[in-house]
Short mmCIF file of the C-alpha atoms (twelve columns), coordinates in Angstrom:
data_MODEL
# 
_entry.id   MODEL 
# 
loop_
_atom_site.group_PDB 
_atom_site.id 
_atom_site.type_symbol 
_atom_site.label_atom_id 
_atom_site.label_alt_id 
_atom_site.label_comp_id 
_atom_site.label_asym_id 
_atom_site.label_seq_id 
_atom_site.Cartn_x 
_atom_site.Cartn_y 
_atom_site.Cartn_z 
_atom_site.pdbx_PDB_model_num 
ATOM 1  C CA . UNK A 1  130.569 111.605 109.859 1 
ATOM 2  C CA . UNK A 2  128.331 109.826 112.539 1 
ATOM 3  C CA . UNK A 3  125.871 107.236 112.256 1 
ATOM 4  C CA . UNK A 4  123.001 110.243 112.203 1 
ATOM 5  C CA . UNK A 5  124.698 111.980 109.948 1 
ATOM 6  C CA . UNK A 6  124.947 109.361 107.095 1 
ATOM 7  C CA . UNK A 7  121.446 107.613 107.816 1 
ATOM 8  C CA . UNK A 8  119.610 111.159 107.999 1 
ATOM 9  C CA . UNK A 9  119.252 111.868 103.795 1 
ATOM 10 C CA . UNK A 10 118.508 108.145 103.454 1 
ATOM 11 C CA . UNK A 11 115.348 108.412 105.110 1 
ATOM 12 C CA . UNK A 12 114.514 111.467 103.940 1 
ATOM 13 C CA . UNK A 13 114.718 110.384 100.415 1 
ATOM 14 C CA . UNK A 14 111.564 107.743 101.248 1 
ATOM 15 C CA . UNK A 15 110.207 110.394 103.118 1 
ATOM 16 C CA . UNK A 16 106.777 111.894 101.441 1 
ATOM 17 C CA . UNK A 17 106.882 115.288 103.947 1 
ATOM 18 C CA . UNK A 18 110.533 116.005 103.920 1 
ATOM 19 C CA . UNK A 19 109.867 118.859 105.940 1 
ATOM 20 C CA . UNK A 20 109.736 116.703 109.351 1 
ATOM 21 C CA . UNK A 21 112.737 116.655 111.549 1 
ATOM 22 C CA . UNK A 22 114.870 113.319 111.836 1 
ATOM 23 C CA . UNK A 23 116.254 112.805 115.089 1 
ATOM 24 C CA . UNK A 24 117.666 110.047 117.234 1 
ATOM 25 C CA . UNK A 25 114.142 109.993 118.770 1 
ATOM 26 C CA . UNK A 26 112.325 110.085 115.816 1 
ATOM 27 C CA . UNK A 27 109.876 107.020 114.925 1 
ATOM 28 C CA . UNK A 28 109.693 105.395 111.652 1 
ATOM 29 C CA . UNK A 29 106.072 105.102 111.443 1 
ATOM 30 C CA . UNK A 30 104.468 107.676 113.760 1 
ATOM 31 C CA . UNK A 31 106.419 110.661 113.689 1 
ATOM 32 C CA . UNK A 32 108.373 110.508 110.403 1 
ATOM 33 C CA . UNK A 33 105.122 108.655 108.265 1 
ATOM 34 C CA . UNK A 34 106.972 105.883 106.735 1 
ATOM 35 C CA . UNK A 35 104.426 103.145 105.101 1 
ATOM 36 C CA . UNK A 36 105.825 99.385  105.038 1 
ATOM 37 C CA . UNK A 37 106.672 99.808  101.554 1 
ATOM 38 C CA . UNK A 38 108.441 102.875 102.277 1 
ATOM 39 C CA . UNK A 39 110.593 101.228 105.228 1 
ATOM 40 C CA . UNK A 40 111.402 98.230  102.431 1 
ATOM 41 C CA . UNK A 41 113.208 101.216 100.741 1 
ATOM 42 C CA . UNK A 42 114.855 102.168 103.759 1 
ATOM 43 C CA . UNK A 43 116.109 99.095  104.003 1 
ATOM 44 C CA . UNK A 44 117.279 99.237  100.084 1 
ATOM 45 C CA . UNK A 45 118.715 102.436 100.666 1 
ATOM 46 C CA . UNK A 46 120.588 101.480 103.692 1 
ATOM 47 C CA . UNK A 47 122.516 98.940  102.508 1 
ATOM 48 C CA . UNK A 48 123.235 100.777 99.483  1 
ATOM 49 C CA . UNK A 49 124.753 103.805 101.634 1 
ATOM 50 C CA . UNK A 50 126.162 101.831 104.368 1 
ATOM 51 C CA . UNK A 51 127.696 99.090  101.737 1 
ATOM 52 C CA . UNK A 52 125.907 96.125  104.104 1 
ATOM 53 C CA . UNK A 53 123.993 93.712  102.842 1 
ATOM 54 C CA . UNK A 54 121.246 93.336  105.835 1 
ATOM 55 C CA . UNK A 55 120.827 89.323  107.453 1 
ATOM 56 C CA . UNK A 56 117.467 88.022  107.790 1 
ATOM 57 C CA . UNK A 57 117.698 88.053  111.729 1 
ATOM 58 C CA . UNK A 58 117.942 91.982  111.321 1 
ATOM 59 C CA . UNK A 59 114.185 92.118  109.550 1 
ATOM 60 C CA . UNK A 60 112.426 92.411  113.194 1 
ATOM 61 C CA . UNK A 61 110.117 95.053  114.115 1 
ATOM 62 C CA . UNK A 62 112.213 96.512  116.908 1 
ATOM 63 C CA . UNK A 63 115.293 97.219  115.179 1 
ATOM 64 C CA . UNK A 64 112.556 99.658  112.521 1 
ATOM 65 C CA . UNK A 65 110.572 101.559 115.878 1 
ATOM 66 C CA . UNK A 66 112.841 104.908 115.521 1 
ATOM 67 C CA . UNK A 67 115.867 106.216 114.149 1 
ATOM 68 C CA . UNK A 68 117.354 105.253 117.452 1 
ATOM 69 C CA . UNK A 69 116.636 101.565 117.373 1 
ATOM 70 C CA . UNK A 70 118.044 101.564 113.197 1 
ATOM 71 C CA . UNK A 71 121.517 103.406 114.123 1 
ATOM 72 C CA . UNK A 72 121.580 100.544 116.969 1 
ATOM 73 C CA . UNK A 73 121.389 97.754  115.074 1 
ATOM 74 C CA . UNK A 74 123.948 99.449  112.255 1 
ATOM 75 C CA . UNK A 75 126.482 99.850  115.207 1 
ATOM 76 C CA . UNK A 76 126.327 96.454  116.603 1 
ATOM 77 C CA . UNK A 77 125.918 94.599  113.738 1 
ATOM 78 C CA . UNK A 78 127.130 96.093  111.147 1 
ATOM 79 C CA . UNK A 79 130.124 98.260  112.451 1 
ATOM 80 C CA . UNK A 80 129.382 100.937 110.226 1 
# 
């Protein structure tokens, strides 16, 4: 299972229109509506699904622009 794959129902569960496609291109905010207290869940759910516990240094606004940018920072950082 890739990256995509396992990150894709975690954001759709904070998702209010589930209906929107999630794609590698796919930003957080503009394209897939998340609110900040929505991307705190994302965060939640992430390291619940991934089994990480996220680092403080990984809490900056680029690595939460697009699905892209997340899966990056869960590669290099997290080896998942």
């Amino acid at each position: 299972m890739t990256t995509l794959e396992k990150l894709k129902p975690v954001v759709l569960e904070q998702m209010r229109d589930q209906t929107a496609p999630i794609e590698m291109g796919s930003r957080l905010k503009e394209d897939l509506s998340l609110t900040s207290l929505q991307l705190i869940g994302l965060v939640s759910s992430m390291e619940s699904a991934f089994g990480i516990s996220m680092q403080l240094e990984d809490f900056k606004e680029a690595n939460f622009i697009s699905i892209h940018t997340l899966i990056k920072m869960l590669e290099t950082n997290y080896a998942v």
